[in-house]
PDB file of N, CA, C and O in Angstrom:
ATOM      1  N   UNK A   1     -52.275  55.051 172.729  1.00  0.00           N
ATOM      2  CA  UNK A   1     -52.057  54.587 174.098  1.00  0.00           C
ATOM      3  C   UNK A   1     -51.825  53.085 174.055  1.00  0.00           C
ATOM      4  O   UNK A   1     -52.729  52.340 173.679  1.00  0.00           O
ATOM      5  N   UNK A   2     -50.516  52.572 174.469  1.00  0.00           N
ATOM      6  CA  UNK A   2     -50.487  51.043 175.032  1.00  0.00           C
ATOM      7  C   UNK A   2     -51.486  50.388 175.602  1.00  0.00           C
ATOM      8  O   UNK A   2     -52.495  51.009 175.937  1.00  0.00           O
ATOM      9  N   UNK A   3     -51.386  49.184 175.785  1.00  0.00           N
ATOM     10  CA  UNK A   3     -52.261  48.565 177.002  1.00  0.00           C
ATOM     11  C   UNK A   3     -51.852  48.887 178.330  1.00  0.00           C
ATOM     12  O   UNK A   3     -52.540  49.255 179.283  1.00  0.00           O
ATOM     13  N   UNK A   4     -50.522  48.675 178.236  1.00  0.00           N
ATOM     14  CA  UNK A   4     -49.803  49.012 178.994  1.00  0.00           C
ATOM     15  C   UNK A   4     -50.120  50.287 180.103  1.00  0.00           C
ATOM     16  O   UNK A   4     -50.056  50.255 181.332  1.00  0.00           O
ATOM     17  N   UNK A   5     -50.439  51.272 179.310  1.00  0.00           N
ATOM     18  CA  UNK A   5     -50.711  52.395 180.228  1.00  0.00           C
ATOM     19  C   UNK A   5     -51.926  52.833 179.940  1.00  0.00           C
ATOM     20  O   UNK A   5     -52.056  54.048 180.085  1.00  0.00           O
ATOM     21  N   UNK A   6     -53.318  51.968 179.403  1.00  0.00           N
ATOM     22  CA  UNK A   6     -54.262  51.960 179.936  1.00  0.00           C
ATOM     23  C   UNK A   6     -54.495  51.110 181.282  1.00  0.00           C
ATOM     24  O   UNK A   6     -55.085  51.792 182.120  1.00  0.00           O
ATOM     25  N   UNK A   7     -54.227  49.947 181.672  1.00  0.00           N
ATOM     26  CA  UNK A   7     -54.356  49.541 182.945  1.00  0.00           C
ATOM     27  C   UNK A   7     -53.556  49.972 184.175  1.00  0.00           C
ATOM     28  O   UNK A   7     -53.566  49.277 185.190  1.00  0.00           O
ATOM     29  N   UNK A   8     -52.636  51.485 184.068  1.00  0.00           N
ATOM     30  CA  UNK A   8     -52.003  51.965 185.192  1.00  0.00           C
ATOM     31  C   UNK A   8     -53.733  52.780 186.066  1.00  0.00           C
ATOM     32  O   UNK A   8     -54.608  53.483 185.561  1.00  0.00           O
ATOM     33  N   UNK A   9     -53.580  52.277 187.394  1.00  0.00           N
ATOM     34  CA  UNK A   9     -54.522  53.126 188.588  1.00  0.00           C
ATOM     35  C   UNK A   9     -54.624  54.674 187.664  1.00  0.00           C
ATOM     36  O   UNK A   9     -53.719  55.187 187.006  1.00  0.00           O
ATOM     37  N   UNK A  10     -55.958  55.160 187.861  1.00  0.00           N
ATOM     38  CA  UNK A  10     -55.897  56.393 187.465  1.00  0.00           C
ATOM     39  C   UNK A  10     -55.492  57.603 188.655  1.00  0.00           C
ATOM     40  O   UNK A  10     -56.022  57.700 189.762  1.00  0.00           O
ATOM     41  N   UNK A  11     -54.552  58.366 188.174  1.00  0.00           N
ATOM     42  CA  UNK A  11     -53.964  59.192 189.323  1.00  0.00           C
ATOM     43  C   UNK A  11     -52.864  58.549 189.955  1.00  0.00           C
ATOM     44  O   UNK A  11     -52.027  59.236 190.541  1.00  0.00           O
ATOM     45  N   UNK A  12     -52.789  57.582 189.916  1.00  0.00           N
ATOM     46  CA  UNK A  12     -50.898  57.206 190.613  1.00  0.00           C
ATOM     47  C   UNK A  12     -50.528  57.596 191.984  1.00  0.00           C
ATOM     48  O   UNK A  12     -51.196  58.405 192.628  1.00  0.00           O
ATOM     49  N   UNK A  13     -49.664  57.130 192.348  1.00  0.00           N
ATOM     50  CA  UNK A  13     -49.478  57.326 193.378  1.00  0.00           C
ATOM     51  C   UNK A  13     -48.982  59.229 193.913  1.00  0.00           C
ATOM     52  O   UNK A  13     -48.852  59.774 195.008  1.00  0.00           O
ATOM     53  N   UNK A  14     -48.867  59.604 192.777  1.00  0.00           N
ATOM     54  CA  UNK A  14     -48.323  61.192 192.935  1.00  0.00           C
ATOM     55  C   UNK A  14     -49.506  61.895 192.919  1.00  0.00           C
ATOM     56  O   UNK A  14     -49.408  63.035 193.372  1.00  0.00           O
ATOM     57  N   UNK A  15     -50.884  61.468 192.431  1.00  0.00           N
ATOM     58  CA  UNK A  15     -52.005  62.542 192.285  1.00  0.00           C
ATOM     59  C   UNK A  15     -53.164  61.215 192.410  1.00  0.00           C
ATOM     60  O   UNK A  15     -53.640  60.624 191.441  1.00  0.00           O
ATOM     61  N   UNK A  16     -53.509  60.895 194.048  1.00  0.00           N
ATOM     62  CA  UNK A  16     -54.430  60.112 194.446  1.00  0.00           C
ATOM     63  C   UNK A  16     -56.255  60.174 193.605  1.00  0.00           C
ATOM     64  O   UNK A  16     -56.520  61.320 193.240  1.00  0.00           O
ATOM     65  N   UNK A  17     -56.625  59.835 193.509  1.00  0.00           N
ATOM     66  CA  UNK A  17     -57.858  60.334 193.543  1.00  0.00           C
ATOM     67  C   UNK A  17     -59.388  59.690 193.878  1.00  0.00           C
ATOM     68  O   UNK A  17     -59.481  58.484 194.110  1.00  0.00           O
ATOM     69  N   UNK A  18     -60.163  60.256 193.884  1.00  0.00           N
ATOM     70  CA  UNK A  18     -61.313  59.763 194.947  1.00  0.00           C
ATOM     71  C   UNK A  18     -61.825  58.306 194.279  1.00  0.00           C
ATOM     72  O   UNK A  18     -61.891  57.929 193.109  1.00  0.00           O
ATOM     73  N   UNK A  19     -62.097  57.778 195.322  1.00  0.00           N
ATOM     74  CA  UNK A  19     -62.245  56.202 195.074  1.00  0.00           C
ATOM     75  C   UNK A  19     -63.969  56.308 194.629  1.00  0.00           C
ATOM     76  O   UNK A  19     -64.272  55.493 193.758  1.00  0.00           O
ATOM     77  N   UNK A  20     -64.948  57.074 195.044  1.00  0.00           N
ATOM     78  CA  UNK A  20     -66.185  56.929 194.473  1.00  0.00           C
ATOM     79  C   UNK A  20     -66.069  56.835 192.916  1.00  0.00           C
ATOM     80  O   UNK A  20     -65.463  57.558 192.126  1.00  0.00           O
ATOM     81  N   UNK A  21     -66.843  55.713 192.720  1.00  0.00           N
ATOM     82  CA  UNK A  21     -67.128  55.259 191.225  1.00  0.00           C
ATOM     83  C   UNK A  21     -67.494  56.198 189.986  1.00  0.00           C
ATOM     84  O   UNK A  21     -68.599  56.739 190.038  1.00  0.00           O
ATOM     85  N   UNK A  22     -66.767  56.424 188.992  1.00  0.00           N
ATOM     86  CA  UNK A  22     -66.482  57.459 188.202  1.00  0.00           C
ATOM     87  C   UNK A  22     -65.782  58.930 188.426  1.00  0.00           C
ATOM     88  O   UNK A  22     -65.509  59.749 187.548  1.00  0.00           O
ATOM     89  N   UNK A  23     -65.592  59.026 189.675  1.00  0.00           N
ATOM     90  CA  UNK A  23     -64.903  60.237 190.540  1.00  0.00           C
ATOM     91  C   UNK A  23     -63.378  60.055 189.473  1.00  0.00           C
ATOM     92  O   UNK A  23     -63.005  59.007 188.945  1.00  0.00           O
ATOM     93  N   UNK A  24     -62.778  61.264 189.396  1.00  0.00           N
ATOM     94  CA  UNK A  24     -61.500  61.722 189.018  1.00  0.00           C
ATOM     95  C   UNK A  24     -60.657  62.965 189.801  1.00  0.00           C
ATOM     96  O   UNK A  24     -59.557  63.496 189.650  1.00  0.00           O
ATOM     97  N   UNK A  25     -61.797  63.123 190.717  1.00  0.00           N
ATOM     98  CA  UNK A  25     -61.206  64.621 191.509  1.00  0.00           C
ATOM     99  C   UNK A  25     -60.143  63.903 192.552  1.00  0.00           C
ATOM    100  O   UNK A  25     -60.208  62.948 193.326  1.00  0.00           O
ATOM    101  N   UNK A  26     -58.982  65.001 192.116  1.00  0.00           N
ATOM    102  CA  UNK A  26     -57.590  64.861 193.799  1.00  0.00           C
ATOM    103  C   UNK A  26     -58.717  64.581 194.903  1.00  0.00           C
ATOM    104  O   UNK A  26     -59.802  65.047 195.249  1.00  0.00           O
ATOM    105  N   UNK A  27     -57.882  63.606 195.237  1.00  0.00           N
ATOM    106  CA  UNK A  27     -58.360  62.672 196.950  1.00  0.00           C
ATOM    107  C   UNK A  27     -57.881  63.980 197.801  1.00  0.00           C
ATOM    108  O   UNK A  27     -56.771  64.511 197.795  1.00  0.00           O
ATOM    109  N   UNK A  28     -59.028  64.333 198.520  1.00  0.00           N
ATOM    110  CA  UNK A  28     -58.444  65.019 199.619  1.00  0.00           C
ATOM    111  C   UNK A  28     -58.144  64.699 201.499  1.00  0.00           C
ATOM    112  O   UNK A  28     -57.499  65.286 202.368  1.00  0.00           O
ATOM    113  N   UNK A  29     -59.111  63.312 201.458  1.00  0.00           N
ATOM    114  CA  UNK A  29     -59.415  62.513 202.667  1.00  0.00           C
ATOM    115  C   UNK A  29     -59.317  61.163 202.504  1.00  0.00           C
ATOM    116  O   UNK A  29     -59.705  60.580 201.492  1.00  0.00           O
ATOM    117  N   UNK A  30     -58.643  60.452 203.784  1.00  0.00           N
ATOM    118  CA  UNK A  30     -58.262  58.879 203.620  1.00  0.00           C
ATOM    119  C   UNK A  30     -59.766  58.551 204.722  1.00  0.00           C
ATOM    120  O   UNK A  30     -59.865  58.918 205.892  1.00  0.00           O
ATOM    121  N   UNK A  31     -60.717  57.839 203.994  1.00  0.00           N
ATOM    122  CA  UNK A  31     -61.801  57.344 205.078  1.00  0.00           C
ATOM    123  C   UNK A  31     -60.728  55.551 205.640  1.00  0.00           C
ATOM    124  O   UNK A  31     -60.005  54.871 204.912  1.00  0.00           O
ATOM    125  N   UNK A  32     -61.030  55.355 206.951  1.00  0.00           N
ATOM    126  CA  UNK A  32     -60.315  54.459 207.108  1.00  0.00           C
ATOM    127  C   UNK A  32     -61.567  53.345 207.678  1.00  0.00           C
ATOM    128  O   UNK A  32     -62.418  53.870 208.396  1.00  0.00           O
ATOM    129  N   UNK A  33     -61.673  52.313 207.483  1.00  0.00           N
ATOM    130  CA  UNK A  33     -62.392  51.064 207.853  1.00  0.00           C
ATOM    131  C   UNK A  33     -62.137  49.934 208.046  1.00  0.00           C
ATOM    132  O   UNK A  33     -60.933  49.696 207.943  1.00  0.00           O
ATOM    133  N   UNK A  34     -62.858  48.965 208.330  1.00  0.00           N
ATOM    134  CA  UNK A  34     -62.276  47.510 208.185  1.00  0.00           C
ATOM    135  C   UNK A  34     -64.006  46.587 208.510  1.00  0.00           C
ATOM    136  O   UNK A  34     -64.853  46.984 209.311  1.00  0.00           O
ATOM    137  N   UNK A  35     -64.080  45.752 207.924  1.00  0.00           N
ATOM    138  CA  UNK A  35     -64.754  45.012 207.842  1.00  0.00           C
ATOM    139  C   UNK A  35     -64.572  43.599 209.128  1.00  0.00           C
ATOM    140  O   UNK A  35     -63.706  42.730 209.025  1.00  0.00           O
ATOM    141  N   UNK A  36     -65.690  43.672 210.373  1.00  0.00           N
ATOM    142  CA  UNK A  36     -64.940  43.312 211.598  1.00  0.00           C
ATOM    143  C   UNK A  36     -65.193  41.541 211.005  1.00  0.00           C
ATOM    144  O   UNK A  36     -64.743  40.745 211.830  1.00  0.00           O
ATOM    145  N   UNK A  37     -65.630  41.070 210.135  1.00  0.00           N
ATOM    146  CA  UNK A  37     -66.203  39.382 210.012  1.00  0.00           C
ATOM    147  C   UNK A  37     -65.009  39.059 209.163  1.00  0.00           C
ATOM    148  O   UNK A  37     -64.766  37.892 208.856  1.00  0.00           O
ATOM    149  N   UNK A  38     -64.151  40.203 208.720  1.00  0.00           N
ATOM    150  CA  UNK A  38     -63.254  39.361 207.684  1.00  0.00           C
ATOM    151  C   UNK A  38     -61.108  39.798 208.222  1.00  0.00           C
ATOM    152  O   UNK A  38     -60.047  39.222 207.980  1.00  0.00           O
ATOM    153  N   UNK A  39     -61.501  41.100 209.011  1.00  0.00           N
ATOM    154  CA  UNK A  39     -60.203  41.890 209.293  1.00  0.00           C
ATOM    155  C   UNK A  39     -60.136  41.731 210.649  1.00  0.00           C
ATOM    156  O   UNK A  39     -61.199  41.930 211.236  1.00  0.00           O
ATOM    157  N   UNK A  40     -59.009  41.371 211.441  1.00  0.00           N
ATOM    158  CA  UNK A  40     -58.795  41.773 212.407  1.00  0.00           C
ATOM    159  C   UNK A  40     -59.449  43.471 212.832  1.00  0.00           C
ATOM    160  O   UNK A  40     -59.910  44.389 212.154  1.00  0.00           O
ATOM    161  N   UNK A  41     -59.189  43.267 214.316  1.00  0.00           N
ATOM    162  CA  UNK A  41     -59.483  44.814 214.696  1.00  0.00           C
ATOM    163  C   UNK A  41     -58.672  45.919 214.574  1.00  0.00           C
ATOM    164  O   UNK A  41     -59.144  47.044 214.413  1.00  0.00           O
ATOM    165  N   UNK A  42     -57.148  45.632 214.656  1.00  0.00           N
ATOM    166  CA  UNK A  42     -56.436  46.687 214.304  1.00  0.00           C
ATOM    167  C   UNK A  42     -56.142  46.595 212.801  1.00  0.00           C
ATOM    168  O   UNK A  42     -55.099  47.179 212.506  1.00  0.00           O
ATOM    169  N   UNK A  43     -56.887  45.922 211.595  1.00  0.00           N
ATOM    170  CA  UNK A  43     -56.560  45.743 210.841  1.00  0.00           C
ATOM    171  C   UNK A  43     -57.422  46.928 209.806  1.00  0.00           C
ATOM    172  O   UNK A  43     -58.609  46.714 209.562  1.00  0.00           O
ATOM    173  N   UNK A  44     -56.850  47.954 209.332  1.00  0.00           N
ATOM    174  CA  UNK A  44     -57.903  49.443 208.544  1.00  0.00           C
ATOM    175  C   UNK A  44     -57.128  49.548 206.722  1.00  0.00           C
ATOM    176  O   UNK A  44     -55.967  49.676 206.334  1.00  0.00           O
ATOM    177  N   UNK A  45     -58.591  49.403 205.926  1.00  0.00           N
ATOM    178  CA  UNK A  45     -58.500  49.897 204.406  1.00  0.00           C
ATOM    179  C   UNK A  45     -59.079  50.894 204.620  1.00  0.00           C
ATOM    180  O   UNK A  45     -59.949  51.232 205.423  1.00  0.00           O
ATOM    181  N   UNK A  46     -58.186  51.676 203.323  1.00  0.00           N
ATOM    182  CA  UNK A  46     -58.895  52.733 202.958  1.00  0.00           C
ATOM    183  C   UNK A  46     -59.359  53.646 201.410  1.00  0.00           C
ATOM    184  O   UNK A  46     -58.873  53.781 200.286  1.00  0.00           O
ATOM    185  N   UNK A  47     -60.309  54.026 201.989  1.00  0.00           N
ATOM    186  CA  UNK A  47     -61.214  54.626 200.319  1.00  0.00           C
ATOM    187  C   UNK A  47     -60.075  56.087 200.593  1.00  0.00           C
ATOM    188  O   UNK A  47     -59.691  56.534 201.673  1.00  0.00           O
ATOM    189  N   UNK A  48     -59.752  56.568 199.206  1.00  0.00           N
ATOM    190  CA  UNK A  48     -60.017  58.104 199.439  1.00  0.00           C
ATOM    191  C   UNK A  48     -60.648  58.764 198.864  1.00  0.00           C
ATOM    192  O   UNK A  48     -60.776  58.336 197.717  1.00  0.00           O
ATOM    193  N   UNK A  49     -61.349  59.979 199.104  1.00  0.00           N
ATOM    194  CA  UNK A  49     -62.217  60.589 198.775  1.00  0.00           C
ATOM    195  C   UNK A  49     -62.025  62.395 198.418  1.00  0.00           C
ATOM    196  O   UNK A  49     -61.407  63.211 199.102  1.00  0.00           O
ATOM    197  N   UNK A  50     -62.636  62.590 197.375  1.00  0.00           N
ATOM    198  CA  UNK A  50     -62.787  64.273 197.271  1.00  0.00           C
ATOM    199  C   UNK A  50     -63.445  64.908 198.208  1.00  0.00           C
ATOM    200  O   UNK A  50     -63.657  64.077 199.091  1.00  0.00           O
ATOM    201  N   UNK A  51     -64.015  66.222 198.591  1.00  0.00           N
ATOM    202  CA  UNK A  51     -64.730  66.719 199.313  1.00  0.00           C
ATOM    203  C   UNK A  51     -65.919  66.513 199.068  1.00  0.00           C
ATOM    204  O   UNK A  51     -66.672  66.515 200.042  1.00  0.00           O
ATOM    205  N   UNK A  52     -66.381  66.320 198.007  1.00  0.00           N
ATOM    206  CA  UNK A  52     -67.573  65.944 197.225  1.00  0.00           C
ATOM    207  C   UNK A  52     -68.551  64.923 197.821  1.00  0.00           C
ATOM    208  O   UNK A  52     -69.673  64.943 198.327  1.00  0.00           O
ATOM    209  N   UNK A  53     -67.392  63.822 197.461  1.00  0.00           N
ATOM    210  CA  UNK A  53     -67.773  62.379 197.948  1.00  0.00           C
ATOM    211  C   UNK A  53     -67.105  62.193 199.458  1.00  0.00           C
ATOM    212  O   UNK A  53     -67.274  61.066 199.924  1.00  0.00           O
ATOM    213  N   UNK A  54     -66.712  62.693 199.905  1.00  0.00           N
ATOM    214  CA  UNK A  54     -66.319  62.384 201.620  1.00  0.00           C
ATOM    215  C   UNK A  54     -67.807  61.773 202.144  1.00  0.00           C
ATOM    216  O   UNK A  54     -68.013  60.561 202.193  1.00  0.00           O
ATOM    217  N   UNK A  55     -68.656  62.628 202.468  1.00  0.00           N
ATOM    218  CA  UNK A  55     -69.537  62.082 203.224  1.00  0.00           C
ATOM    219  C   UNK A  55     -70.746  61.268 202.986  1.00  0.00           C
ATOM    220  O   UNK A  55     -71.625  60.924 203.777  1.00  0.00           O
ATOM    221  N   UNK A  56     -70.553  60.959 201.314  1.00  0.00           N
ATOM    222  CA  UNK A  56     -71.552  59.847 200.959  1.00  0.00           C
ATOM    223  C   UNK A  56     -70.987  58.457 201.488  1.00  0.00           C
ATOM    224  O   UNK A  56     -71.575  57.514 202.017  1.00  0.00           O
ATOM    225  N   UNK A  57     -69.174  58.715 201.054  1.00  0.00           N
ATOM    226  CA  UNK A  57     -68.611  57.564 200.932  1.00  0.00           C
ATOM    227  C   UNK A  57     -68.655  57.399 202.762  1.00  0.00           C
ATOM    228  O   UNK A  57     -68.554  56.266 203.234  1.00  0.00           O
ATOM    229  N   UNK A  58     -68.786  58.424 203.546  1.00  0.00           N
ATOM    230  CA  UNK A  58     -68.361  57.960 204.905  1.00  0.00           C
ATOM    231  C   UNK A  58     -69.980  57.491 205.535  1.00  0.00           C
ATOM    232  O   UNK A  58     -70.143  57.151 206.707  1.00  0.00           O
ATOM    233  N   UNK A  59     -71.266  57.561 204.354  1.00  0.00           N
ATOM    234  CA  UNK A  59     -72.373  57.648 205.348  1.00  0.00           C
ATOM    235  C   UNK A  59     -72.534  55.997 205.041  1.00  0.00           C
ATOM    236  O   UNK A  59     -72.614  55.188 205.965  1.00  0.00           O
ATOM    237  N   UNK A  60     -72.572  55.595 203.577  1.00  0.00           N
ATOM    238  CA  UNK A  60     -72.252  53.811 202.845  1.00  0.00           C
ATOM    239  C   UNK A  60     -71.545  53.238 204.204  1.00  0.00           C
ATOM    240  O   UNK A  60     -72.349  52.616 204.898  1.00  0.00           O
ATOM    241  N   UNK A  61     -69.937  53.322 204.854  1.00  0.00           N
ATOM    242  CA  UNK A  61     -69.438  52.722 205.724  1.00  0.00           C
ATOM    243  C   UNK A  61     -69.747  52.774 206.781  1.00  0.00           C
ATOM    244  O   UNK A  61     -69.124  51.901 207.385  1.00  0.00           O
ATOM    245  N   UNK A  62     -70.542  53.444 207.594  1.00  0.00           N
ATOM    246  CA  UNK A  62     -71.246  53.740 208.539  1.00  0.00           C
ATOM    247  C   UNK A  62     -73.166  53.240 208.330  1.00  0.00           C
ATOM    248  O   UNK A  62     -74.121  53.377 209.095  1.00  0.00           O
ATOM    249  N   UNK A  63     -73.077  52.808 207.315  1.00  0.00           N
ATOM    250  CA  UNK A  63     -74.009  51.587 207.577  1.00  0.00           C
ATOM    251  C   UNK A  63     -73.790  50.088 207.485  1.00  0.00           C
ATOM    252  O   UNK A  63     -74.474  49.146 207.887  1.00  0.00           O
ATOM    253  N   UNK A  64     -72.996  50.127 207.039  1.00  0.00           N
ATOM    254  CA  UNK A  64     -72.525  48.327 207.078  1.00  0.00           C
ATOM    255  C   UNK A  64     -71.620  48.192 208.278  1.00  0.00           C
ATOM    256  O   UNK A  64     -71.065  47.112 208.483  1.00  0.00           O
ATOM    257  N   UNK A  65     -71.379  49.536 209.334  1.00  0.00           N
ATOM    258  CA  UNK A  65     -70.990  49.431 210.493  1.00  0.00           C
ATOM    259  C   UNK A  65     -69.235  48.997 210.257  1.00  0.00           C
ATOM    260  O   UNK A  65     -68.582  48.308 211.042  1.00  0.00           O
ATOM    261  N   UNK A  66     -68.778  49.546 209.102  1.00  0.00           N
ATOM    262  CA  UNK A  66     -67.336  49.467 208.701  1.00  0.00           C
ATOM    263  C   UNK A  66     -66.476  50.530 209.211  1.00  0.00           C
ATOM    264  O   UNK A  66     -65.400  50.175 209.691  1.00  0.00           O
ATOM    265  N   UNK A  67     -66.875  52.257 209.183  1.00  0.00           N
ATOM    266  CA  UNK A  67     -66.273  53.173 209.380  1.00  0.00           C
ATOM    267  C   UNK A  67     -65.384  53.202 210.760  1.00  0.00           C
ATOM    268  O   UNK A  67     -65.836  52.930 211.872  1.00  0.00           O
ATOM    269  N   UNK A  68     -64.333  53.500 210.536  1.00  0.00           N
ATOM    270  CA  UNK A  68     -63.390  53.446 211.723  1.00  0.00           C
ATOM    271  C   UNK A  68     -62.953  55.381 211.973  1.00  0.00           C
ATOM    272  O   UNK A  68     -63.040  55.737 213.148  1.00  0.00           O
ATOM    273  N   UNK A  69     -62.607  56.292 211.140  1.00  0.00           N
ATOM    274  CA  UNK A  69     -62.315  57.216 210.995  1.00  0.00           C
ATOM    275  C   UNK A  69     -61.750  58.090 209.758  1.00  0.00           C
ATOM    276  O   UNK A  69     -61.142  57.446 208.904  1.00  0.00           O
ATOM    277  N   UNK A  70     -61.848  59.145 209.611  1.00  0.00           N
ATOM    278  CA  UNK A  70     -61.656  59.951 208.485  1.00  0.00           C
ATOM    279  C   UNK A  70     -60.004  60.498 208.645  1.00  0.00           C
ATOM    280  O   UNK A  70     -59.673  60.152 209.779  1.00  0.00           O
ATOM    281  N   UNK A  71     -59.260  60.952 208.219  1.00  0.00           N
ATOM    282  CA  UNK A  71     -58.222  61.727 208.058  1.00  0.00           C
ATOM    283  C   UNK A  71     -57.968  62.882 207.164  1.00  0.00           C
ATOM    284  O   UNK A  71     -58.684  63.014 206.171  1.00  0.00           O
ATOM    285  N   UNK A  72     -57.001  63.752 207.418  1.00  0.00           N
ATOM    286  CA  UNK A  72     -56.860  64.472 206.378  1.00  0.00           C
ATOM    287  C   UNK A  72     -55.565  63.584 204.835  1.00  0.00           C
ATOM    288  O   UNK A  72     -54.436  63.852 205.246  1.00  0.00           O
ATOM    289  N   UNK A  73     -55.444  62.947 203.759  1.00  0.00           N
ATOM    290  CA  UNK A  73     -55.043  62.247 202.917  1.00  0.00           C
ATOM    291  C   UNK A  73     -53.465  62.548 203.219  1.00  0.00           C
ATOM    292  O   UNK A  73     -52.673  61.806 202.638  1.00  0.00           O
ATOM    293  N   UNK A  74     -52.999  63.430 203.957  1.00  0.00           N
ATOM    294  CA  UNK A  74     -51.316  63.488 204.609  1.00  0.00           C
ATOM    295  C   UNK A  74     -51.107  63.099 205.441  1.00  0.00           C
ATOM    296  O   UNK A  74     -49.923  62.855 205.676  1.00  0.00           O
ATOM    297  N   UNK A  75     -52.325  62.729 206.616  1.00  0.00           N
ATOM    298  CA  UNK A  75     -51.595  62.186 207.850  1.00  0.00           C
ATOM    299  C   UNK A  75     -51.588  60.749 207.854  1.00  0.00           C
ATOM    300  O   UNK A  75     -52.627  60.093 207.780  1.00  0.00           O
ATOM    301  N   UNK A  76     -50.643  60.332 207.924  1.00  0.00           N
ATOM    302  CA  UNK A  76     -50.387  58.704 208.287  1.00  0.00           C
ATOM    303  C   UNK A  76     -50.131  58.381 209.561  1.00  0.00           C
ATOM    304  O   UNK A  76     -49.736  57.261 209.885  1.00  0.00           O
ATOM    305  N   UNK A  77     -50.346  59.386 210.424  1.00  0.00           N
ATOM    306  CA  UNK A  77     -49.993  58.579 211.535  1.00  0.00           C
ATOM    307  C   UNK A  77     -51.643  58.088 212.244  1.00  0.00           C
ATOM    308  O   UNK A  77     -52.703  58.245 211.638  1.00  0.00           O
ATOM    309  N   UNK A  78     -51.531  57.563 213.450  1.00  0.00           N
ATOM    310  CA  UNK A  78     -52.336  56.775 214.251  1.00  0.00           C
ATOM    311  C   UNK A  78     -53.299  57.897 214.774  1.00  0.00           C
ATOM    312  O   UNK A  78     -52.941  59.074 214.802  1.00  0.00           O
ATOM    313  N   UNK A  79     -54.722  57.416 215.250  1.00  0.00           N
ATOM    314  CA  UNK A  79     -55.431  58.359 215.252  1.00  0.00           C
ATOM    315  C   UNK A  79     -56.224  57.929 216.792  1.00  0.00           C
ATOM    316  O   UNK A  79     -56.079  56.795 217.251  1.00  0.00           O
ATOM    317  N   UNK A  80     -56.743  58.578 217.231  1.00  0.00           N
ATOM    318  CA  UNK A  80     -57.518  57.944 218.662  1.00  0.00           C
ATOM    319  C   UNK A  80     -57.705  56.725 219.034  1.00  0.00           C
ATOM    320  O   UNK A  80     -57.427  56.130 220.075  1.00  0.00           O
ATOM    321  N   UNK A  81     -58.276  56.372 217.939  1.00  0.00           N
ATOM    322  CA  UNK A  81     -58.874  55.119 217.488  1.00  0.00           C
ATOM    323  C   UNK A  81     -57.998  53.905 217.622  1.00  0.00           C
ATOM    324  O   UNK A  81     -58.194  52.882 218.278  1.00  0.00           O
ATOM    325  N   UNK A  82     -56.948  54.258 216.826  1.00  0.00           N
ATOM    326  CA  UNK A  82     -55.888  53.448 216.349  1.00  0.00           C
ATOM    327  C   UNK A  82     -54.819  53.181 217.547  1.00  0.00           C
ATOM    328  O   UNK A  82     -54.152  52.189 217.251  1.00  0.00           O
ATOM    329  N   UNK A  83     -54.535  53.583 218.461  1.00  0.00           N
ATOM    330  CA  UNK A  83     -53.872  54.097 219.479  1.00  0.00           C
ATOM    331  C   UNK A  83     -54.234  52.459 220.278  1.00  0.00           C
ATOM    332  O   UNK A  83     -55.286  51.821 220.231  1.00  0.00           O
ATOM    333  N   UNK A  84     -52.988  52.131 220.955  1.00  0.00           N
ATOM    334  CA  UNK A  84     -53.075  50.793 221.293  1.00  0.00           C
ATOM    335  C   UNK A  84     -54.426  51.177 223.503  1.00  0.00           C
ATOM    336  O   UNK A  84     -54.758  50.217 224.198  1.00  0.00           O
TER     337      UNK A  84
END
């Protein structure tokens, strides 16, 4: 293996996968957040997550009072929330 293609993201953009630390499982959910002291309000990152880790990773952002909403990892569009 190159260096080269040891420092590519693991999973790529064609096969996402869950952002919890050591996780390798297909992302199946985009958790969406934003941090209100550093991001604007309409301004949302996001973790994605397996089914596994969905609701650890969504219970962590929902205490630092970050969590904005969950999705299913296909929908990109705007969500209640997001909605002007």
């Amino acid at each position: 293996m190159s260096l080269h293609e040891s420092e590519a993201p693991p999973g790529g953009p064609d096969n996402p996968q869950c952002s919890r630390k050591g996780c390798r499982a297909d992302a199946a959910w985009r958790i969406r957040w934003n941090n209100p002291r550093i991001h604007t309000p309409q301004h949302r990152k996001s973790w994605l997550a397996c089914p596994d880790h969905r609701e650890d990773l969504e219970k962590f952002l929902r205490a630092q009072g970050f969590w904005k909403n969950t999705v299913p990892l296909g929908h990109d569009g705007p969500t209640g929330e997001d909605r002007p």
